[in-house]
C-alpha positions, 0 to 999 in steps of 0.5 A: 513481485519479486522473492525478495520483497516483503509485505510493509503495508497493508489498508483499506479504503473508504466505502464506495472508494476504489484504486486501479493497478496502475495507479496504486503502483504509481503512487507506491513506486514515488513513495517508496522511492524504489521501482522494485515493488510490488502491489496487491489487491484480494478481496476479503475472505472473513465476511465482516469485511466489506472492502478489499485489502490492498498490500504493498510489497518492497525490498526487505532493505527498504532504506528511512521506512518512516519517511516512506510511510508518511509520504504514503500517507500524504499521497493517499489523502492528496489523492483524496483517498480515506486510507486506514493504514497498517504498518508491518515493518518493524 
């Protein structure tokens, strides 16, 4: 992940549902429209939390951010994966 990245989304999944780096990447990199990104997964350290917390990471500069967030979206049920998404941009 590069300096100038900062976090826009975060999400879990679904129980029992699972996603690898490389296609977590993959599919952050066509939603966002950028290869400059940045992917992370950490296990959760509250102990009510069952599953572990994905983030993604792009350029502050990251340009129609709502487009961006429902192709996520879209990508993410396509993909038949039970998302519950969080936005951090503003």
């Amino acid at each position: 992940m590069s300096s100038h990245q900062v976090a826009m989304f975060t999400f879990t999944l679904g129980k029992d549902e699972s996603i690898g780096p490389h296609a977590l990447r993959s599919l952050w990199v066509q939603a966002s429209g950028t290869r400059n990104i940045g992917v992370s997964r950490k296990e959760p350290f509250d102990g009510q939390r069952n599953r572990p917390i994905y983030t993604l990471y792009a350029p502050h500069e990251l340009g129609d951010l709502h487009a961006v967030e429902l192709r996520l979206r879209h990508m993410l049920e396509a993909a038949h994966l039970h998302a519950s998404l969080t936005s951090l941009h503003v």
